[in-house]
C-alpha positions as CSV (number, residue, x, y, z in Angstrom):
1,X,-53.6,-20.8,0.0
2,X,-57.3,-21.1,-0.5
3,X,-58.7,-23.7,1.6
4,X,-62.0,-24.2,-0.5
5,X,-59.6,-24.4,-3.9
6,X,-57.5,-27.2,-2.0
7,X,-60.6,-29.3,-1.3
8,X,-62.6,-28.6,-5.0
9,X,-58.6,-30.4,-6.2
10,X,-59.3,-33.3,-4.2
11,X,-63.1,-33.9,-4.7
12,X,-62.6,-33.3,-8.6
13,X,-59.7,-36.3,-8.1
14,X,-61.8,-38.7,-6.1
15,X,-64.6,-37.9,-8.9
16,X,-62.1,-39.2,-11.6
17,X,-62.0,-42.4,-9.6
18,X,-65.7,-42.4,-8.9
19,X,-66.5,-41.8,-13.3
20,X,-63.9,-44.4,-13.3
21,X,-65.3,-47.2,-11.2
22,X,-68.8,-46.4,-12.9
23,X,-67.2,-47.7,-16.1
24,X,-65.3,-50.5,-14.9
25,X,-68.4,-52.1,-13.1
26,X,-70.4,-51.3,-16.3
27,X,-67.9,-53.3,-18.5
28,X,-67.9,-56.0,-16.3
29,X,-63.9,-55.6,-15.4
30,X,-64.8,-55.2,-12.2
31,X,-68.5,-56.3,-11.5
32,X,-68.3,-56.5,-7.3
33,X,-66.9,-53.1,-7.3
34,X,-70.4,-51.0,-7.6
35,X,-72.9,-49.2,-5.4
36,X,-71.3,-46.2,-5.5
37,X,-73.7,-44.3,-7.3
38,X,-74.4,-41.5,-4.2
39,X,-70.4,-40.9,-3.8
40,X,-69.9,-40.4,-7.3
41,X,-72.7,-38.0,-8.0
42,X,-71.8,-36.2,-4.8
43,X,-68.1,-35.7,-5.1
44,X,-69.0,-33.2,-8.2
45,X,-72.3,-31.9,-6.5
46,X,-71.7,-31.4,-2.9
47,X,-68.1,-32.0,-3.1
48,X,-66.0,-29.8,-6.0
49,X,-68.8,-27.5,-7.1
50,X,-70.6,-26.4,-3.8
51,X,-66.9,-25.8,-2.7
52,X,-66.5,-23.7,-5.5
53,X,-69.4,-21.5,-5.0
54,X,-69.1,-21.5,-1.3
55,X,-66.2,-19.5,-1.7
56,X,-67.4,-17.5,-4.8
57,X,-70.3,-16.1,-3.7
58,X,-69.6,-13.8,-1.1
59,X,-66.7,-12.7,-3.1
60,X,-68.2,-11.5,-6.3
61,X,-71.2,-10.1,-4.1
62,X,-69.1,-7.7,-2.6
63,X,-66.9,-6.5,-5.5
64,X,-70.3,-6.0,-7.1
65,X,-71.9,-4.1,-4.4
66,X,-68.4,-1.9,-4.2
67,X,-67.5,-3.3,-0.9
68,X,-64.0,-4.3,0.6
69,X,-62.8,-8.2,-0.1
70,X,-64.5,-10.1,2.8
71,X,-62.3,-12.1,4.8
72,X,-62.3,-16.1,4.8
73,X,-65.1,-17.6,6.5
74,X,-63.9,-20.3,8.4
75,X,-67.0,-21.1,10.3
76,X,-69.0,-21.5,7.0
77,X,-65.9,-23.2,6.0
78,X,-65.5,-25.9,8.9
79,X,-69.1,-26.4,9.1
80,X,-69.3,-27.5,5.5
81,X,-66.6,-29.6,5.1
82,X,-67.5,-30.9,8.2
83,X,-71.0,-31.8,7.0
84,X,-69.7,-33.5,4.1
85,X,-67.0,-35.5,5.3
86,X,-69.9,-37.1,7.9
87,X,-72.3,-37.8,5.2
88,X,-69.3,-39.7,3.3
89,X,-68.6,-41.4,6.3
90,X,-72.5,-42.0,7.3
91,X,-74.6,-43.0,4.0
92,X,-71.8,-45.6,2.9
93,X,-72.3,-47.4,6.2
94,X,-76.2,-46.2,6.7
95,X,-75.3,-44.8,9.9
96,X,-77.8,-42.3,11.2
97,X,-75.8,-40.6,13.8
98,X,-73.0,-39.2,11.2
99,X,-76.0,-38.5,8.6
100,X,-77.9,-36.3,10.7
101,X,-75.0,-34.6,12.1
102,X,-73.3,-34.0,8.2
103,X,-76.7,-32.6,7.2
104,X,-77.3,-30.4,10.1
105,X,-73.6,-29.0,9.6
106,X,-74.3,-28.3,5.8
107,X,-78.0,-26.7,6.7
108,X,-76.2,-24.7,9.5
109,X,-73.2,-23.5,7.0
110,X,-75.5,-22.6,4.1
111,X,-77.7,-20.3,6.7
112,X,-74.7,-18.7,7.7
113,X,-73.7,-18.0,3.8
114,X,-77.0,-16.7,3.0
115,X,-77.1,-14.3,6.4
116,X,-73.7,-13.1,4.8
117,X,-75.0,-12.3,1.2
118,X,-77.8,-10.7,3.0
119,X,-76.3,-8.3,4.8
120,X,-74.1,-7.0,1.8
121,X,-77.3,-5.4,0.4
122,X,-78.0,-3.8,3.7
123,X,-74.1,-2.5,3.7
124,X,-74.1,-1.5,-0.1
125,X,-74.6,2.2,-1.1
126,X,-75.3,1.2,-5.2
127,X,-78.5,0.2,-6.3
128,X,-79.7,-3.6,-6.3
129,X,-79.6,-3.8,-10.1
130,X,-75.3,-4.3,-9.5
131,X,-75.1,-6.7,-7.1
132,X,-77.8,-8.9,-9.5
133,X,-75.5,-12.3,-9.3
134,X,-76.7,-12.1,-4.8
135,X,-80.1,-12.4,-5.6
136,X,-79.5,-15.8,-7.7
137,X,-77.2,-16.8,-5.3
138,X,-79.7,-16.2,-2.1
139,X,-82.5,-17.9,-3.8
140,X,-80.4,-20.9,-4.9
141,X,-78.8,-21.8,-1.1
142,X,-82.8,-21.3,-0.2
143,X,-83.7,-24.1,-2.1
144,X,-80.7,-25.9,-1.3
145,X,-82.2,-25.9,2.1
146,X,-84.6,-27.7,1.2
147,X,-82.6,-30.0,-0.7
148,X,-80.5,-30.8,2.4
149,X,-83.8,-31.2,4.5
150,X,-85.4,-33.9,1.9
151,X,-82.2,-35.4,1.3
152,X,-81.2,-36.2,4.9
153,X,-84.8,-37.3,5.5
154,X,-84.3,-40.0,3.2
155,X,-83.0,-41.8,5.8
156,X,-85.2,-41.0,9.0
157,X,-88.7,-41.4,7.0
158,X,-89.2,-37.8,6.8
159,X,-90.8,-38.2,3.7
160,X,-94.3,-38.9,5.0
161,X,-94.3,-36.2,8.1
162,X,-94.2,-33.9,5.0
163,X,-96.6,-35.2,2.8
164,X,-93.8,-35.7,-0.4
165,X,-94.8,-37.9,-2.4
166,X,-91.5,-38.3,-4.6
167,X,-89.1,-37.4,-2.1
168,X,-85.2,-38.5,-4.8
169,X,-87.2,-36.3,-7.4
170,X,-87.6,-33.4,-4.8
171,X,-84.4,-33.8,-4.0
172,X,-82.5,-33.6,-7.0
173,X,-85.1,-31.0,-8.5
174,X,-83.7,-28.9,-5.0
175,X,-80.2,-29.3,-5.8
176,X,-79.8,-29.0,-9.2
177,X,-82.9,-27.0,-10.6
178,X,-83.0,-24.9,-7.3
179,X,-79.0,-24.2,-6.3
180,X,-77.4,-25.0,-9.4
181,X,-79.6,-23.3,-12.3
182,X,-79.8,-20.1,-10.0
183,X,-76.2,-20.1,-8.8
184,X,-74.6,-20.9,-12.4
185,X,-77.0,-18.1,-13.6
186,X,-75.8,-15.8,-11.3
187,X,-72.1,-16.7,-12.0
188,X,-72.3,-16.0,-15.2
189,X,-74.3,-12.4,-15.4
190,X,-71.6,-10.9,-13.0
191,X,-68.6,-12.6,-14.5
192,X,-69.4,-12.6,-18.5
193,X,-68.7,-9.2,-19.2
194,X,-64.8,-10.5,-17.5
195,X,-64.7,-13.4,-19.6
196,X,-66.2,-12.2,-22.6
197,X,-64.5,-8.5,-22.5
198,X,-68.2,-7.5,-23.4
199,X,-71.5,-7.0,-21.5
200,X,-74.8,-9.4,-21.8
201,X,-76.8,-9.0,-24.9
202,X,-80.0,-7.7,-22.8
203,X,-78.5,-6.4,-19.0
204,X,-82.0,-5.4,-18.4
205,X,-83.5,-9.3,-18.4
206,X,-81.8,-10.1,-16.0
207,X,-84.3,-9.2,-13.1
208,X,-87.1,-11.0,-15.2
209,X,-84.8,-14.1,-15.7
210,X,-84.2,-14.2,-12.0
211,X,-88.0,-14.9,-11.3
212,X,-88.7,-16.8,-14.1
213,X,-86.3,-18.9,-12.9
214,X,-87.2,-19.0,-9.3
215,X,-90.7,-19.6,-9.5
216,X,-89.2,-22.0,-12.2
217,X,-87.6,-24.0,-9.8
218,X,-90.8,-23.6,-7.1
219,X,-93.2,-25.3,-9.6
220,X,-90.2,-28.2,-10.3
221,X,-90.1,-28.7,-6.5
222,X,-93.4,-28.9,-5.2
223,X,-94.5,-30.1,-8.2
224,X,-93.3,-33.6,-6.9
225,X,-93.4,-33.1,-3.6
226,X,-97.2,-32.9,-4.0
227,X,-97.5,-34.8,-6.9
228,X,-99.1,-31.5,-8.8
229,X,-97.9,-31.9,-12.7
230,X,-100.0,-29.3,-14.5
231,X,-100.6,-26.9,-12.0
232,X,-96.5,-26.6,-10.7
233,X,-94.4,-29.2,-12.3
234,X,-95.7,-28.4,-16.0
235,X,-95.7,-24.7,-16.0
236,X,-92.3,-25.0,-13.3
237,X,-90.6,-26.4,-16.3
238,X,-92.0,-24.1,-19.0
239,X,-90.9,-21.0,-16.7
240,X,-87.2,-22.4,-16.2
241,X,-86.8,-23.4,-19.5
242,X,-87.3,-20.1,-21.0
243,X,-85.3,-18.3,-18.6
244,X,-82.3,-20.6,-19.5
245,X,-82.9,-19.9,-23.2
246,X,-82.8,-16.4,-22.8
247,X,-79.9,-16.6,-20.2
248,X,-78.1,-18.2,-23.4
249,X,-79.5,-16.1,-26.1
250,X,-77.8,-12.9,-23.2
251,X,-74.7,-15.0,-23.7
252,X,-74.0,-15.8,-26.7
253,X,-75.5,-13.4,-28.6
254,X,-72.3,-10.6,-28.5
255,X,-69.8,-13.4,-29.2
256,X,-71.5,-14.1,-32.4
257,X,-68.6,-13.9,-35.6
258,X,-66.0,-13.6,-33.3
259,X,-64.2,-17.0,-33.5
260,X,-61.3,-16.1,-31.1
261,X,-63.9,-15.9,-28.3
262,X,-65.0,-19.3,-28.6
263,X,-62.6,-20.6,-26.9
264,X,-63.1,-24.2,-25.2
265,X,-63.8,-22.9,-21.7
266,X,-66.3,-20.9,-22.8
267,X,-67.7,-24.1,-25.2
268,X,-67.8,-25.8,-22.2
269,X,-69.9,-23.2,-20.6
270,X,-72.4,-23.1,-23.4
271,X,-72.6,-26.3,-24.6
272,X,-73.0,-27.8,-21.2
273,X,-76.7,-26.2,-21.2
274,X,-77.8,-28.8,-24.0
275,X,-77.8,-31.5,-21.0
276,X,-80.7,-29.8,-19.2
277,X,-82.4,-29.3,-22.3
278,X,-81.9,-33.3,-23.1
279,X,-84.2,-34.4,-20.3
280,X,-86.7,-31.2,-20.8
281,X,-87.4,-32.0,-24.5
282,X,-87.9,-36.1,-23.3
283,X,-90.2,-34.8,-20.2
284,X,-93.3,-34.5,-22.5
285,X,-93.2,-38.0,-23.6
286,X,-93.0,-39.4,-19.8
287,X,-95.5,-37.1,-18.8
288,X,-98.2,-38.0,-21.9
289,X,-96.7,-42.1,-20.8
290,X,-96.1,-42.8,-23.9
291,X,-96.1,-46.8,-24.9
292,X,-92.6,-48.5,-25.1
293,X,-90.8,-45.5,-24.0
294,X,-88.6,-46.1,-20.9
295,X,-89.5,-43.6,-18.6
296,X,-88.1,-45.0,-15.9
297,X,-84.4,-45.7,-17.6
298,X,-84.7,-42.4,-18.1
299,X,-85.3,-40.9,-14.4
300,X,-82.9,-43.4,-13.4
301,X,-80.0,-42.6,-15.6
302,X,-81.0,-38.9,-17.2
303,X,-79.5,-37.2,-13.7
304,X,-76.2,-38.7,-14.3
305,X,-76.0,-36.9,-17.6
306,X,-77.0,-34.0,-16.2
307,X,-74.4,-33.9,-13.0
308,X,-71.5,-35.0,-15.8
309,X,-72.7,-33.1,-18.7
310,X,-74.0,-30.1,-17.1
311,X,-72.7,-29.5,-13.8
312,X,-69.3,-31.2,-13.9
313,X,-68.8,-29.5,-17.6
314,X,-69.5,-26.1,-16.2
315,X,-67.1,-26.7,-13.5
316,X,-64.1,-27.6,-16.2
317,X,-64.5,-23.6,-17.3
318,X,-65.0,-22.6,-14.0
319,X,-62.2,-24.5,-11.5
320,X,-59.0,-24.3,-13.1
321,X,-59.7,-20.2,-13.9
322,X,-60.2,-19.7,-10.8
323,X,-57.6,-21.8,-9.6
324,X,-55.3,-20.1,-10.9
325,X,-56.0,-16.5,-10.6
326,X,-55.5,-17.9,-6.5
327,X,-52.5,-20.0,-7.2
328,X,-50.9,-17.9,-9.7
329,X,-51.9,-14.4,-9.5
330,X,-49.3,-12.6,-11.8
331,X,-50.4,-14.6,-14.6
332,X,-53.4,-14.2,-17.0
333,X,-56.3,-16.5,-16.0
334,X,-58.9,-18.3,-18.6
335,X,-61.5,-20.6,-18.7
336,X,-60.1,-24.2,-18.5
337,X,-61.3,-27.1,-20.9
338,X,-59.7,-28.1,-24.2
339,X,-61.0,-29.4,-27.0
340,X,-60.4,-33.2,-25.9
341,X,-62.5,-32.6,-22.7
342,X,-65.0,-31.0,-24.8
343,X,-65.4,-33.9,-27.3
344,X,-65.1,-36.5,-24.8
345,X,-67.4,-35.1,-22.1
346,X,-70.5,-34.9,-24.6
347,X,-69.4,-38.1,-26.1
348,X,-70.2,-39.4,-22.9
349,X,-73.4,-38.1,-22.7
350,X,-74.8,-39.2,-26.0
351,X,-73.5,-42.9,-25.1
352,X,-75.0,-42.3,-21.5
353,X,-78.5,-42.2,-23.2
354,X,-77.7,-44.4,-26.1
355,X,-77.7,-46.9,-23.0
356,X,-80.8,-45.9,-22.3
357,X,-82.8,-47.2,-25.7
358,X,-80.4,-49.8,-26.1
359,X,-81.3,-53.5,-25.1
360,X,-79.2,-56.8,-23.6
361,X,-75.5,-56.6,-23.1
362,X,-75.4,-53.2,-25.2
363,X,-76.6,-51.6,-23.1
364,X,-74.2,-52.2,-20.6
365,X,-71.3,-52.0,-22.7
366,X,-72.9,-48.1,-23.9
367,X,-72.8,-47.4,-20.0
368,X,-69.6,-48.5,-19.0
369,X,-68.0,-46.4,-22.5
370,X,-70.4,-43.7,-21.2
371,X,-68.1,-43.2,-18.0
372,X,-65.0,-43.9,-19.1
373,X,-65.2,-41.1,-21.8
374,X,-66.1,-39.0,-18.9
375,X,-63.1,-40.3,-16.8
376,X,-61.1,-39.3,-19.9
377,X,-62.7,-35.8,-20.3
378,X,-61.7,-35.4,-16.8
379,X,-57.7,-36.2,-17.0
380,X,-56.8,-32.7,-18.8
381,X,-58.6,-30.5,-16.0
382,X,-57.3,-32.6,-13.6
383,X,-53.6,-32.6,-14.9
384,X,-54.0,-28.3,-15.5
385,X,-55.0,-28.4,-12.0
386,X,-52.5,-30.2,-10.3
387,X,-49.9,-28.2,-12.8
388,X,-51.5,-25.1,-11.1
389,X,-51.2,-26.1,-6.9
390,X,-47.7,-27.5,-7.9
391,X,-46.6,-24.1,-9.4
392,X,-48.6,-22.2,-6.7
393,X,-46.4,-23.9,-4.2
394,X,-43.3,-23.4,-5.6
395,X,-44.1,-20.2,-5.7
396,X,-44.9,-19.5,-1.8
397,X,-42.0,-21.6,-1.0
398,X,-39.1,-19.8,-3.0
399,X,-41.1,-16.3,-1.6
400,X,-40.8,-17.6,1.7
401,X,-37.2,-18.7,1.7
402,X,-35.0,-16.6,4.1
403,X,-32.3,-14.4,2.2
404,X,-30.0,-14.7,4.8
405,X,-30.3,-18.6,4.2
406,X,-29.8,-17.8,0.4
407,X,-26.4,-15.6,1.3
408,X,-25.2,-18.9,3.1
């Protein structure tokens, strides 16, 4: 039984209460019970996804590069969960000691994942173009890196000991445009031609998609962190947009006219792009400070769209197909999602930045609908799930049932 499948089960759970909570505080059922803004983000970020990946990467890098299964990790896997469970335990309570010590344990487990990609290359005898997905993957845990460096230095003033002058901005731009673009990207180039039964429209872009999206995410970092717009942020953006437009184009290009391939996992996958594209299409408007626009709403509330309709909708494809190709392996796996979690996860993002125009009570009331269409979205993946460890145990448990008990 997977360890890292067990713990993406329980953090996707805790997110339905965190989604949950959001709403209920927003609607004013339960007004005292807020604050929980970091917890909620994180349970999808740092919790389910980075599980997820965690235990993906190495895996997919080494069937790629035609080398044997490697074995579990549990050092990588001790020192992350680790991490994690001190920074629940520390940023709740602002207490330094468990914060420091959760973010050391995440930087120290994410070095030794990237020393293990690394060495794949060395051991691999095909050329780099195969094992393509590694080098998104090593570039992504690089800037997560970073992330983890700004992020726990949120807390111990690290902010000014390196000159950054938007230190949330660097940090979010670290985790999700560094890690997540790069990882999801490298996801999907070595597993699409599995899901799709058919290769990318362009293989060959891939290697100029990789650095257009890595210097991408450079210019979107340091952009902020040195308060740079048209030299790094501006051109940053421009580079990592059109790397995820062609990424797309790659994708959905061969499933075009064929209706039985749009099923809703992979709807989940595609669709889920049009939340990064949301805030990229508004960027111009903060940027040029446009009168009467709320900019600041915007920053405030636009990464909460994109962790629930990017990030968290990518993961309702990903989790439960995975899942159950660990749980279940004699039965055919496919993307999760269904058309109710696909309705009501982007219905949550439109009422998300409804809020964000809207004025007086509305906008509350847009909010707290907001979440709890996202709670809802997140009750079928949750229920396939739990269907999935419940059968997965029933299984190990009747295999591992003595026959000489059976004969008695």
């Amino acid at each position: 039984m997977n360890p890292y499948l067990l713990m993406v089960v329980l953090y996707l759970s805790m997110a339905v209460l965190g989604a949950l909570e959001a709403s209920f505080a927003s609607l004013q059922i339960l007004p005292w019970f807020n604050g929980m803004k970091w917890l909620r983000v994180h349970f999808i970020t740092l919790g389910a996804l980075t599980q997820l990946i965690f235990w993906l990467m190495p895996i997919l890098s080494a069937r790629r590069a035609k080398l044997p299964r490697p074995k579990l990790r549990w050092d990588i896997w001790l020192t992350l969960n680790g991490g994690i469970l001190l920074l629940l335990i520390g940023i709740p309570l602002v207490n330094f000691v468990p914060i420091f010590s959760g973010g050391t344990l995440v930087f120290i487990a994410t070095t030794l994942l990237i020393v293990q990609l690394s060495k794949m290359r060395a051991a691999s005898s095909i050329s780099a173009e195969a094992g393509a997905g590694r080098k998104f993957y090593i570039a992504g845990l690089s800037y997560f890196l970073l992330g983890i460096i700004v992020g726990t230095g949120l807390w111990f003033g690290w902010s000014e000991a390196l000159h950054i002058d938007v230190p949330i901005e660097v940090h979010i731009h670290a985790n999700n445009w560094g890690l997540l673009s790069l990882v999801f990207a490298g996801l999907l180039i070595d597993l699409y031609p599995t899901w799709a039964k058919r290769p990318l429209a362009n293989p060959n872009s891939v290697n100029t998609i990789f650095w257009m999206m890595t210097v991408g995410a450079f210019g979107l970092i340091f952009g902020p962190w040195f308060s740079i717009k048209w030299a790094l942020l501006v051109p940053g953006l421009l580079l990592h947009l059109g790397a995820t437009i062609w990424l797309l184009y790659n994708v959905i290009k061969p499933l075009k006219g064929d209706r039985e391939a749009w099923t809703p996992g992979m709807l989940h996958l595609v669709t889920s792009y049009f939340w990064i594209l949301a805030p990229v299409l508004i960027a111009p408007l903060i940027l040029f400070g446009v009168p009467g626009f709320p900019g600041s709403g915007i920053e405030a509330n636009a990464p909460q769209a994109l962790v629930y309709g990017w990030v968290l909708q990518f993961g309702y494809a990903l989790i439960p197909y995975f899942v159950r190709r660990s749980f279940l392996p004699d039965e055919t796996p496919k993307l999760g999602g269904t058309r109710f979690s696909l309705i009501a996860v982007h219905l949550g993002g439109f009422l998300l930045w409804a809020s964000i125009f809207a004025q007086g009570d509305m906008r509350g009331l847009l909010h707290g609908f907001a979440y709890l269409m996202w709670t809802l979205s997140l009750l079928p993946i949750i229920k396939e799930l739990w269907q999935i460890v419940r059968a997965g145990w029933e299984r190990i448990e009747s295999e591992s049932v003595s026959p000489v008990l059976l004969e008695n």
